[in-house]
C-alpha positions in Angstrom: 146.9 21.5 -59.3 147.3 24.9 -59.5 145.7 27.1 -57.3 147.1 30.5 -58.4 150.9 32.2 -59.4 152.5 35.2 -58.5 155.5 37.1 -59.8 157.2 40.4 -57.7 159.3 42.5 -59.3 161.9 43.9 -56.7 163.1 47.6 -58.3 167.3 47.6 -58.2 169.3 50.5 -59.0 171.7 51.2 -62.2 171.6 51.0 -66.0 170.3 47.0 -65.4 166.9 48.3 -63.5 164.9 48.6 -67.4 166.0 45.7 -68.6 165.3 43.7 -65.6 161.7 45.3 -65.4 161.2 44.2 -68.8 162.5 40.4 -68.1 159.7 40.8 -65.2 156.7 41.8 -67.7 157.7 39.2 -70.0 157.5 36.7 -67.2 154.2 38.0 -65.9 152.5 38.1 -69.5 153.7 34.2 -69.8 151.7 33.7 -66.5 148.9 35.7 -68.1 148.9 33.6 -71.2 149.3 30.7 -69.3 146.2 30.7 -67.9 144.5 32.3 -70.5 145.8 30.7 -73.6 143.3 31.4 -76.0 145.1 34.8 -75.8 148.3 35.3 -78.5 151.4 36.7 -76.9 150.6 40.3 -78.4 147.1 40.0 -76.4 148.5 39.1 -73.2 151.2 42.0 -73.4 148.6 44.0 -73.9 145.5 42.7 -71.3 149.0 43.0 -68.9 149.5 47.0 -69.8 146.0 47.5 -69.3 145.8 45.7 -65.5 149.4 47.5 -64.7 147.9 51.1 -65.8 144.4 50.3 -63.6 146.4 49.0 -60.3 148.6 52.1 -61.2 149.3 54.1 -57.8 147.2 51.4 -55.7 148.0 49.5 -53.2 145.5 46.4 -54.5 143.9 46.2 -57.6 141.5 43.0 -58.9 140.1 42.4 -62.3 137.6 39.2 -62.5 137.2 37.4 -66.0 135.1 34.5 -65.9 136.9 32.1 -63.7 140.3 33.4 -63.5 141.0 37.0 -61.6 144.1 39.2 -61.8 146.0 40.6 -59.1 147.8 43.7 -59.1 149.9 45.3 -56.1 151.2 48.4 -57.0 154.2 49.5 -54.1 156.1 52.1 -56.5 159.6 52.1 -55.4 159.0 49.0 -53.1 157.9 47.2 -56.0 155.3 45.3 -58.2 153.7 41.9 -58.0 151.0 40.4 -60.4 149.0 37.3 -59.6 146.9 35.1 -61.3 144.2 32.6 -59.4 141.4 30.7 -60.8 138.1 31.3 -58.7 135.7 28.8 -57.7 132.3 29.4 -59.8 128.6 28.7 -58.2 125.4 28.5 -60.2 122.8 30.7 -59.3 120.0 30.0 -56.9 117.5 31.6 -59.4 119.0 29.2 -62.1 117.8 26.1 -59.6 114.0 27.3 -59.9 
């Protein structure tokens, strides 16, 4: 059982620093999509770019869809790490009546 999965991406210096941040967002769109995989590889890339832009110069940032939430810490130079957990759900006490 899963309970939730996390990939950092650790910045390194020279000309392999792009290509090693793009090996990094492929993994973390196959996380993405791996919990989500109603989504096609395109949408995940692209529901990625659009968590990355809003934890963007943050130390923590959290998006919640249905049961799942994303994780994004932002460091900058330090680095970047994206998480994915599922989230327990609870009905509604007005829903009980």
């Amino acid at each position: 059982k899963i309970k939730s999965m996390q990939i950092t991406w650790l910045p390194i210096q020279g000309p392999e620093q792009k290509a090693a941040k793009a090996k990094a967002l492929e993994y973390m769109s196959a996380i993405l999509q791996a919990f989500s995989p109603a989504l096609t590889k395109k949408q995940s890339q692209q529901k990625l770019q659009k968590l990355l832009t809003a934890g963007k110069n943050k130390r923590y940032y959290a998006d919640t869809e249905g049961a799942i939430r994303y994780v994004v810490a932002d460091n900058g130079e330090k680095g970047l790490t994206f998480a994915v957990e599922p989230i327990k759900l609870a009905l509604s006490d007005t829903l009980g009546g």
